[in-house]
N, C-alpha and C positions, 0 to 999 in steps of 0.2 A: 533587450534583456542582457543585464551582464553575463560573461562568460561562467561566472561560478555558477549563475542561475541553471545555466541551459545545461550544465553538466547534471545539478540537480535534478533537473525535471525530468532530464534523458534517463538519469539512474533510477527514478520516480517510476517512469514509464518503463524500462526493461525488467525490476522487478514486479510489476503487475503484470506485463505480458506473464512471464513465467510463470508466474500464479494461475493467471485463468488457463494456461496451457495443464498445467498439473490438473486443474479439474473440469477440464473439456471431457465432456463423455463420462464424467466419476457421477454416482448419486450419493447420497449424504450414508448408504451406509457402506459407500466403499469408503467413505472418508474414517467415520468413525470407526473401520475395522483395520485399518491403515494407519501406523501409529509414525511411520515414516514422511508420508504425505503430511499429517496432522503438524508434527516438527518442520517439514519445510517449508509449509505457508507461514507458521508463526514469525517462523525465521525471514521469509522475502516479506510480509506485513511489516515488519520490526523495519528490517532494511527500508522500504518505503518511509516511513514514521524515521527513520534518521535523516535521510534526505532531504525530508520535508522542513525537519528541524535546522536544514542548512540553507533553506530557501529564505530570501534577502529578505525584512520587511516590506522595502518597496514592493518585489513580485506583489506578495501574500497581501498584501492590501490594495492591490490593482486586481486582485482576484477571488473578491471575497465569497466566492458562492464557494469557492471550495472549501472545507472542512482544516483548515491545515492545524487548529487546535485539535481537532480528536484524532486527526493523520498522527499528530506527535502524539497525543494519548495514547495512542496503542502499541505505540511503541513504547514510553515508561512501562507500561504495564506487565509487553512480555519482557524485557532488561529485567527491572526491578522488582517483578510478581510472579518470575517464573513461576513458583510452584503452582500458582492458584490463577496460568492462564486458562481463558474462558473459550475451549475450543468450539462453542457453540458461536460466540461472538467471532472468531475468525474466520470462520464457515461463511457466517454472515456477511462478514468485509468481502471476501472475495470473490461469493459469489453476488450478492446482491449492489456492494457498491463501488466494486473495481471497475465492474464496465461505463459507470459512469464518468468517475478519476479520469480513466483512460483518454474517454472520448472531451475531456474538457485539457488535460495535461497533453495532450496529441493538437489540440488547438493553440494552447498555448507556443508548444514547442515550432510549430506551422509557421507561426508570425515573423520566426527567426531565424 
């Protein structure tokens, strides 16, 4: 993997840590009463979706199970939609599909 890769995927993965760390032990209505927490995931989601956006096509096409189109989706979305981000939908990303990210972008990063 070139070196700009593995800095991606390392910044890929230290943003998701932090994420799932923010919502270790949270249930969805500390999140939703936590207007703090809500803006931090947006923001390490975003960061994530920029990263990814820096990730080489070679990676991303040696690696196609992962999502890296809706990775960068979600990030145009919170950039360019702030008003009308969908905090249900980032609730969703981090809890439901970070742990997978994780455990495939930690394989990734292993090989190297």
């Amino acid at each position: 993997m070139p070196k700009d890769d593995s800095v991606y995927v390392g910044h890929m993965l230290d943003m998701a840590h932090q994420a799932r760390q923010l919502v270790a032990g949270k249930t969805r209505a500390d999140y939703d009463a936590d207007v703090a927490l809500r803006l931090a995931l947006a923001h390490l989601v975003q960061n994530i979706g920029e990263a990814a956006r820096r990730v080489s096509p070679a990676l991303q096409q040696a690696h196609p199970d992962i999502p890296w189109r809706n990775i960068v989706g979600i990030r145009h979305k919170v950039v360019h939609d702030y008003f009308y981000v969908d905090f249900d939908i980032i609730w969703d990303v981090v809890t439901a599909d970070l742990p997978a990210l994780v455990s495939r972008l930690e394989q990734i990063a292993d090989k190297n």
